[in-house]
N, C-alpha and C positions, 0 to 999 in steps of 0.2 A: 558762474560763481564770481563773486566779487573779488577784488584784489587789494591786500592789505600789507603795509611793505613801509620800511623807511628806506625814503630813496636816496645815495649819497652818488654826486657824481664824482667820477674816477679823471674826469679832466679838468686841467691848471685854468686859475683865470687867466686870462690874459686883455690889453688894453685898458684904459681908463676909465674911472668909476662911475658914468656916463653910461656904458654898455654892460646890456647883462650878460650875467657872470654864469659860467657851469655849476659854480656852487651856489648860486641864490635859488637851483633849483632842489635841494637840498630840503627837503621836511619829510614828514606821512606823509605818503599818498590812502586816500581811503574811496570808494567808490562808492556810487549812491546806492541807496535802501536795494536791495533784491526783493524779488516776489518770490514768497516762500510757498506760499499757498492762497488758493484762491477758491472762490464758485461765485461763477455769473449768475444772477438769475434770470436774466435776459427779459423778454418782455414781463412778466408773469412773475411776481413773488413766490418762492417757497414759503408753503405755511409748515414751521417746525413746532409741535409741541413739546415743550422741554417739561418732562415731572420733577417733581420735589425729589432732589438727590443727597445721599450722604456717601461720605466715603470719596476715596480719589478717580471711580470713572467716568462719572457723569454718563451724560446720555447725549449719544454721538451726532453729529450732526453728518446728513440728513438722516432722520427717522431712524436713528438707531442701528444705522448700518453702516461698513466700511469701506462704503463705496467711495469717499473722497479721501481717505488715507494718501498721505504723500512723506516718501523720503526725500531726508537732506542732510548733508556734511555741516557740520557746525563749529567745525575748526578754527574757522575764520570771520565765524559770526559774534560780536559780544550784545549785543541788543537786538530784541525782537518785540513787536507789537502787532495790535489787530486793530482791525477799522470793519464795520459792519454797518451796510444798509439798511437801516431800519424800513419797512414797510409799516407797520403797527407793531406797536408796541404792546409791553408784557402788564397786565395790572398788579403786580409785584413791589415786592420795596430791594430784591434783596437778588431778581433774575441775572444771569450772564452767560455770555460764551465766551468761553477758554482754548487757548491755542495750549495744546499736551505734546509733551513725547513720549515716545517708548523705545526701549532699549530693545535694540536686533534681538529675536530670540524670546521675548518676552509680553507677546502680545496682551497679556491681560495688564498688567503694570503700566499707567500712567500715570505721568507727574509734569507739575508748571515747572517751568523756566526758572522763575525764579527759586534762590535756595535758602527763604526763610520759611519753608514749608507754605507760603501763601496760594493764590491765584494768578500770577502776572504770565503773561497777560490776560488782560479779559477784557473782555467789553458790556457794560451793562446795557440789557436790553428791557429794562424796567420802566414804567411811565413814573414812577413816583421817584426816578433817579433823573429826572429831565433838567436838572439844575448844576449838573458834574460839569465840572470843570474841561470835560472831555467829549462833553456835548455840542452840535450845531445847534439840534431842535430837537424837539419830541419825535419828529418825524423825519427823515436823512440819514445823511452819513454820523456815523459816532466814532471816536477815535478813544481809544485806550491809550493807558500810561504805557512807556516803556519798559521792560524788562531787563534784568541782566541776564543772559546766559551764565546759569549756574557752572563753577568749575566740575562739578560732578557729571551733569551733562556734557560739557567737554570730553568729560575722560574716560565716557563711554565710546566702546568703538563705533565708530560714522561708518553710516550714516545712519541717524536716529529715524524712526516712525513718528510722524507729526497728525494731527485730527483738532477738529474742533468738537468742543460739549460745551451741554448746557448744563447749568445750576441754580438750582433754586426756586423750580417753577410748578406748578400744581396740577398740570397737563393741557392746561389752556395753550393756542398757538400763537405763534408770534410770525408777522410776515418778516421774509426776511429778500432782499432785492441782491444786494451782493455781499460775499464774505472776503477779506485780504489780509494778508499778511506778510509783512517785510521783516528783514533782517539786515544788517549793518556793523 
């Protein structure tokens, strides 16, 4: 897990303004992105087909099953985002996968990150979204917006249950090479 900390040093400077000082070390320290969650698809694309969803479960990735569910402490995480390898893309305007939690205890209950009720993160996995801002190409890696780690996610007890879903898709498949997720 990462290490999040203001660091103040407890020793005097000493010598002339020329040499550095115990307290020029003195700010955040913050540690790079953590892998939160990931799947390889190694040589071979996963084909996921994601159906047309409503409501907060979506449809889990892979094929609807909990087989890459992963917990993690979130204590010390305030931002989270996803990045997905696209293989082929969705003929959609409106397709995505979403990085969810669930609170200990409450397996059916998932919610995004973020706490305007939206979707962050996600990643569109849309061909008629090939123009976002969060795009390489139509074909590649795709990187999503940031997140905040909502205060209510916080103040659930850690470690949270994390998954990826899809939304918005009419059951057609989407290749998919690798899925990742960092935290920070």
């Amino acid at each position: 897990m990462g290490v999040k900390h203001g660091f103040v040093s407890s020793v005097t400077d000493v010598g002339g303004p020329t040499y550095v000082q115990p307290t020029h070390w003195n700010a955040p320290h913050l540690s790079p992105p953590i892998h939160l969650w990931d799947f390889a698809g190694q040589l071979a694309a996963a084909s996921f087909g994601i159906p047309s969803t409503s409501g907060a479960t979506g449809f889990e990735f892979p094929n609807n099953s909990p087989l890459l569910r992963q917990r993690w402490d979130f204590t010390n995480i305030d931002y989270v985002y996803l990045a997905v390898g696209v293989a082929s893309t969705f003929a959609g305007a409106s397709t995505a996968l979403r990085l969810q939690y669930s609170p200990s205890g409450f397996p059916g209950s998932w919610y995004s990150f973020d706490a305007t009720g939206g979707s962050a993160p996600f990643v569109s996995v849309a061909s008629a979204n090939n123009a976002s801002a969060y795009l390489l190409g139509s074909n590649g890696m795709r990187f999503g917006p940031t997140a905040v780690v909502s205060a209510a996610a916080k103040a659930l007890p850690q470690p949270l249950n994390i998954r990826v879903a899809g939304y918005g898709g009419n059951g057609s498949a989407i290749g998919v090479g690798n899925i990742d997720s960092f935290g920070f």
